[in-house]
C-alpha positions as CSV (number, residue, x, y, z in Angstrom):
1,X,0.0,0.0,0.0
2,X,1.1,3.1,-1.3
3,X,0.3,5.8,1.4
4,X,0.5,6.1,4.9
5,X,-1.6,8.1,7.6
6,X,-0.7,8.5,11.5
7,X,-4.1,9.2,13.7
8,X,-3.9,10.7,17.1
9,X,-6.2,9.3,19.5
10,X,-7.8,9.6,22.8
11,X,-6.5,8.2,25.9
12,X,-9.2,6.0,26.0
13,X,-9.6,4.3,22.6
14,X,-8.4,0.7,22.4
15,X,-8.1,-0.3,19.0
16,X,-8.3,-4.1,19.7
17,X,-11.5,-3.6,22.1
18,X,-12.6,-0.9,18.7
19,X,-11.9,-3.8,16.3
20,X,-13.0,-7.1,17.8
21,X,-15.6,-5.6,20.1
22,X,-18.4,-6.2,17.4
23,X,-19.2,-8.7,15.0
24,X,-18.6,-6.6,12.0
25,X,-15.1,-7.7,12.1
26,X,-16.2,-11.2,11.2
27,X,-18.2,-9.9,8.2
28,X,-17.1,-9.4,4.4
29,X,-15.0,-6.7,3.3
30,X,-13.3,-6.6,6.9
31,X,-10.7,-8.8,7.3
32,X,-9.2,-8.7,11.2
33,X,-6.2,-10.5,12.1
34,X,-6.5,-11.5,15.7
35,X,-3.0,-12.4,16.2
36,X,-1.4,-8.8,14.9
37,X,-4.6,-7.1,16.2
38,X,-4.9,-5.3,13.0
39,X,-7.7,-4.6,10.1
40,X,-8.0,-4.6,6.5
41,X,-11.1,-3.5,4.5
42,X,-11.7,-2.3,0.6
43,X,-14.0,0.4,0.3
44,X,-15.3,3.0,-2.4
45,X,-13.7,6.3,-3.0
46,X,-14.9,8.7,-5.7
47,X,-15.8,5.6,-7.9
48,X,-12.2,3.7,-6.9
49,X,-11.6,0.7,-5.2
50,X,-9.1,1.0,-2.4
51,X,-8.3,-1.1,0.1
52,X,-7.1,0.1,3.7
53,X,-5.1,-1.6,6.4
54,X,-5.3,-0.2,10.0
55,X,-2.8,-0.8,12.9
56,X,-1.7,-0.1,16.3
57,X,1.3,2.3,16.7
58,X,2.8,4.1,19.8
59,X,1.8,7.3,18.3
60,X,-1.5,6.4,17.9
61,X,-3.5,4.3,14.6
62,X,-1.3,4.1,11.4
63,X,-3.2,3.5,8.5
64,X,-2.1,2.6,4.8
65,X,-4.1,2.8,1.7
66,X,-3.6,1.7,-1.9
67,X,-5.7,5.1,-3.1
68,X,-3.9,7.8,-4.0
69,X,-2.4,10.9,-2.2
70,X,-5.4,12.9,-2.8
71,X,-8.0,9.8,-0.8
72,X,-6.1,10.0,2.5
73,X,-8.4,12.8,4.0
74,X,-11.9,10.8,2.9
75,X,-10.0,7.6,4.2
76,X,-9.0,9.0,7.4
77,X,-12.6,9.9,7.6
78,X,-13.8,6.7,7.2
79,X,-11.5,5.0,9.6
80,X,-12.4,7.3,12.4
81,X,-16.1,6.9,11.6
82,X,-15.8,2.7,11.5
83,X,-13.6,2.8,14.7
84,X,-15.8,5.3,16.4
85,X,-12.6,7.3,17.0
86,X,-14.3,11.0,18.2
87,X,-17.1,9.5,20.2
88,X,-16.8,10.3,23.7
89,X,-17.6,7.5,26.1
90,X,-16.5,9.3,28.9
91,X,-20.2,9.8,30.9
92,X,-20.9,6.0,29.9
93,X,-17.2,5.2,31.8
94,X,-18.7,7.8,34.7
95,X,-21.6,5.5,35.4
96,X,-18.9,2.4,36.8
97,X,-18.2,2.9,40.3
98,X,-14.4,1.0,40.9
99,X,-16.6,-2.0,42.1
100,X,-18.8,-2.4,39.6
101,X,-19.4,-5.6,37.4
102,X,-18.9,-3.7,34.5
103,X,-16.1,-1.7,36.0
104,X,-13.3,-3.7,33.5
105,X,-15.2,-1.7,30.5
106,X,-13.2,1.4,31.9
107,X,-9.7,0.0,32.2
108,X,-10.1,-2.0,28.6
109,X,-11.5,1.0,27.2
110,X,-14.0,-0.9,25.9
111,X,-17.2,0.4,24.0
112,X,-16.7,1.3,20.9
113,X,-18.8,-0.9,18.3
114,X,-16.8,-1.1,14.7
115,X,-19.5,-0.6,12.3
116,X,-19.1,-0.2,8.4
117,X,-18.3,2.9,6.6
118,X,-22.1,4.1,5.6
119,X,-25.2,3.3,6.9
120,X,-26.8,1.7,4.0
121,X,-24.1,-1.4,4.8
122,X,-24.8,-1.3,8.4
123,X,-28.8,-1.5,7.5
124,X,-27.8,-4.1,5.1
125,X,-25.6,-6.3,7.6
126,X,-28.3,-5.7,10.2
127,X,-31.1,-7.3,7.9
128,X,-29.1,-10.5,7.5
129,X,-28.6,-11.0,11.4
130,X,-32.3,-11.1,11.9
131,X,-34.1,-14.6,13.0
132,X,-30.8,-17.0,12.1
133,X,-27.2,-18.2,13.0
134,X,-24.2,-16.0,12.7
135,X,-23.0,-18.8,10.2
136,X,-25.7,-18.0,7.8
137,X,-25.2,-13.9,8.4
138,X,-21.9,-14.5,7.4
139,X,-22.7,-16.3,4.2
140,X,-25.4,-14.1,3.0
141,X,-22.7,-11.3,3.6
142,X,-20.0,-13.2,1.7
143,X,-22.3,-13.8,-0.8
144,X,-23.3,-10.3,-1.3
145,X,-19.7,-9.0,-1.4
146,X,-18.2,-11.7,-4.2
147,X,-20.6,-11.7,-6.2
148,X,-21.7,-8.6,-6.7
149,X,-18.6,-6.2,-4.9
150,X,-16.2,-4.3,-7.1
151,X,-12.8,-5.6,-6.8
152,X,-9.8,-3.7,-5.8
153,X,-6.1,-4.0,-6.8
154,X,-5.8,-6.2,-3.7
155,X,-8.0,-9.4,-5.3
156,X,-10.4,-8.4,-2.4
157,X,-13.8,-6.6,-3.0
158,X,-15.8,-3.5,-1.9
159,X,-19.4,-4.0,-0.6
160,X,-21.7,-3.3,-3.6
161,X,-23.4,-0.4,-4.0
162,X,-27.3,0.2,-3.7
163,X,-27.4,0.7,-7.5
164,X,-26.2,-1.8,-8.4
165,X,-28.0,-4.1,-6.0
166,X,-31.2,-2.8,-7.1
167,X,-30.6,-4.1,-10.3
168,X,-31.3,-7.6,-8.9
169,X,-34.6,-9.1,-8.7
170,X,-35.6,-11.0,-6.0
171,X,-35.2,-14.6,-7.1
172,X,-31.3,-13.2,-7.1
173,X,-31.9,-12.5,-3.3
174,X,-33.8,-15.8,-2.8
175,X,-31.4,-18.0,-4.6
176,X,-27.7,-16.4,-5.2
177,X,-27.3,-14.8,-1.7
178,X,-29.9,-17.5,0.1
179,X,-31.5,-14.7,2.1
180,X,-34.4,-16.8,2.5
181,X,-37.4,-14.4,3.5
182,X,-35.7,-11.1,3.5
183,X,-35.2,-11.6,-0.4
184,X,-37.9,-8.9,-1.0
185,X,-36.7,-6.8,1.7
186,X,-33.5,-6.7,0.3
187,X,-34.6,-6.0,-3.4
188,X,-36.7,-3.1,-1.5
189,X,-34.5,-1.4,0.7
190,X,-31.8,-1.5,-2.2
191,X,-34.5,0.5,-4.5
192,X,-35.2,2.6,-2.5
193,X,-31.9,3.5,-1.1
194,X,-30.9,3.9,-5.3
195,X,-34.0,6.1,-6.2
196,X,-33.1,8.4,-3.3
197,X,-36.8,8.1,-1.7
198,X,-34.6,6.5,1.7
199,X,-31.6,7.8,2.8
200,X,-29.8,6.5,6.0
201,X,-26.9,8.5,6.3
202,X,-29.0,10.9,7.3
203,X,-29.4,9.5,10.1
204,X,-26.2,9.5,11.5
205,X,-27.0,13.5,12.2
206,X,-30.4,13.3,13.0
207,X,-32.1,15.2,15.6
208,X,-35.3,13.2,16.1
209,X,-35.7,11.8,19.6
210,X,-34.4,8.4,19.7
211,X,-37.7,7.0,19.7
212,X,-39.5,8.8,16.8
213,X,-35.8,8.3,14.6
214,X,-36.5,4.2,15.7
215,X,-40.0,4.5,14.2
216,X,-38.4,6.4,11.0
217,X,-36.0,3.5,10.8
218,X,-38.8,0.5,11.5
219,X,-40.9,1.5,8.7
220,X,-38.2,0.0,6.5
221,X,-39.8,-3.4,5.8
222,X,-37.9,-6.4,7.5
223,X,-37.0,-4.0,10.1
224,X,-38.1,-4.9,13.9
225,X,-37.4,-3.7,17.2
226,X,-34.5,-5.9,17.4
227,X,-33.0,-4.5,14.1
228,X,-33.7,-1.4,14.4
229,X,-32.1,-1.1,18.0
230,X,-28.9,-2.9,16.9
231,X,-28.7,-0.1,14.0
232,X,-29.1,2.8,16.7
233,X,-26.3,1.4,18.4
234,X,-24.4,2.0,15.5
235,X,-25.7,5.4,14.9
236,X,-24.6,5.9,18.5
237,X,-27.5,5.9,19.9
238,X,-27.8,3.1,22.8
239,X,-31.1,3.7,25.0
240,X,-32.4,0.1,23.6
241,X,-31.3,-2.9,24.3
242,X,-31.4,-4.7,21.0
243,X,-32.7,-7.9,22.6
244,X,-32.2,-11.0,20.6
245,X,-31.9,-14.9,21.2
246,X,-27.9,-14.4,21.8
247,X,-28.1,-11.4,24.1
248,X,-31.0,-12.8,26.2
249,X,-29.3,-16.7,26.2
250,X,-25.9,-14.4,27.3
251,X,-27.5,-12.9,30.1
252,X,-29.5,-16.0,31.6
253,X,-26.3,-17.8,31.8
254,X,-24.3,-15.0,33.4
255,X,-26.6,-12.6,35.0
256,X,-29.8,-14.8,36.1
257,X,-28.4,-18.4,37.2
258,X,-29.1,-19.6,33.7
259,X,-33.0,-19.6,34.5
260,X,-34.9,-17.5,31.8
261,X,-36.8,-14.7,32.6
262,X,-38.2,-11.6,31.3
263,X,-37.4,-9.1,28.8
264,X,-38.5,-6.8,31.7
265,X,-36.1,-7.9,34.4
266,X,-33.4,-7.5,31.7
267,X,-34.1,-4.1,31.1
268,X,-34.2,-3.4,35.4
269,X,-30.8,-4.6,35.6
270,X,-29.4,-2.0,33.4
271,X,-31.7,0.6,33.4
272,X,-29.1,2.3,35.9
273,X,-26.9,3.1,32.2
274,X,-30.0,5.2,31.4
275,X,-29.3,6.3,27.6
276,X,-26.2,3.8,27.8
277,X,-27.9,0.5,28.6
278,X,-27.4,-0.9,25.1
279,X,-23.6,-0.4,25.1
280,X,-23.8,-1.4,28.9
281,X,-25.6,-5.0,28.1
282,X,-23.1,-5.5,25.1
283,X,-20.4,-4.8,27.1
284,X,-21.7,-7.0,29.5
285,X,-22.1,-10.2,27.3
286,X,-19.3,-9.7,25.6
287,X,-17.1,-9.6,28.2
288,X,-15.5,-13.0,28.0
289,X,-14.5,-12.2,24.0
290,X,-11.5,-10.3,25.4
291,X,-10.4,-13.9,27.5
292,X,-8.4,-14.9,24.8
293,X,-7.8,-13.3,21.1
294,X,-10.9,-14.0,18.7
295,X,-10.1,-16.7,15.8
296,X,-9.8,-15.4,12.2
């Protein structure tokens, strides 16, 4: 890679906990090493294909990029918008007295939830997590990204654009990427997103209470509570929980005896994180991802 860019950060960003704190890392174009602790991802600049490769440094997060001189500022943009680089967690870290379970979050400088460089991909990503097994997420992603991704001088390819995705029908959906019911979904939001009658990255800046912008973002079809909670977490926006068969299992087992109970008691035990419960219950569950390294 051609060029290289040094970022600052804050004291408190971690970029292992930024990297392998979420599940995006797992997903199609990102590719993490968990041994270096470093990622590489292939994204779309003014109609270019260039791929990026971010890593720790004492001064801070070096990045490379195959682009040229001209893309470093939009790809120093997009790293510190994937790694969440210039939120500040600092109230969330206030709300974990020294003795608190969650009081590791603070000294891992943990929190900050990778997500992908726009919000159309996020949305996308989001849809293919709902009512299945992160095996078949990752395959519908996969799918998605080689088959219809443009590829960059690195052999590896960009996520596809909504254009050109709504160019497919919806047997594509249904039998190429196997997204099984969210087929038409998919061929919808992709439309839509392409016609310019939806546009999530205007989201991002939104000034809707968090409840009317999750009612904006549930009357996209295939979108339910669930979805549309894990997609304000990635907006930054964590008052829900995001409550799904994984998270609930996760906190039975660790948090509840490994009895079930209700969505309610759930929400009582972290309702002391006020607008940061969402983060706080990821955290939580997630805790014992940090034990060892995650596999590749």
């Amino acid at each position: 890679m051609r060029h290289s860019i040094l970022i600052p950060t804050r004291e408190d960003v971690c970029l292992r906990q930024a990297i392998f704190g979420h599940g995006w890392y797992d997903l199609l174009p990102f590719r993490a090493d968990a041994i270096a602790g470093t990622l590489e991802t292939t994204v779309t600049i003014s109609g270019r294909v260039v791929a990026i490769r971010i890593a720790d440094s004492a001064e801070g997060i070096e990045v490379r990029h195959g682009g040229r001189a001209a893309d470093s500022r939009a790809v120093e943009r997009i790293v510190r918008h994937i790694l969440r680089l210039d939120e500040d967690l600092s109230d969330f870290y206030s709300r974990m007295p020294e003795k608190d379970e969650l009081s590791w979050v603070v000294s891992a400088r943990a929190g900050r939830l990778l997500r992908s460089p726009t919000v159309f991909e996020d949305l996308v990503k989001t849809m293919c997590t709902t009512n299945c097994s992160w095996t078949l997420t990752r395959l519908m992603v996969s799918r998605l990204v080689e088959s219809l991704g443009e590829k960059g001088p690195n052999g590896h390819n960009a996520f596809p654009t909504a254009e050109l995705l709504s160019t497919k029908n919806e047997a594509f959906f249904r039998n190429e990427i196997k997204a099984g019911y969210r087929s038409p979904y998919l061929m919808e939001l992709c439309g839509k997103v392409a016609s310019g009658e939806l546009e999530p990255e205007k989201w991002l800046a939104n000034d809707l209470p968090t409840v009317e912008l999750k009612k904006q973002i549930k009357q996209v079809k295939g979108i339910g509570d669930y979805a549309a909670e894990n997609l304000l977490k990635l907006l930054g926006r964590y008052d829900g929980l995001a409550l799904d068969s994984w998270l609930r299992a996760g906190f039975y087992k660790k948090r509840n005896r490994g009895r079930k109970c209700s969505d309610k008691k759930i929400e009582k035990h972290y309702a002391k994180f006020n607008e940061w419960r969402g983060l706080a219950i990821w955290c939580d569950m997630t805790e014992d991802w940090f034990a060892e390294p995650p596999d590749n």
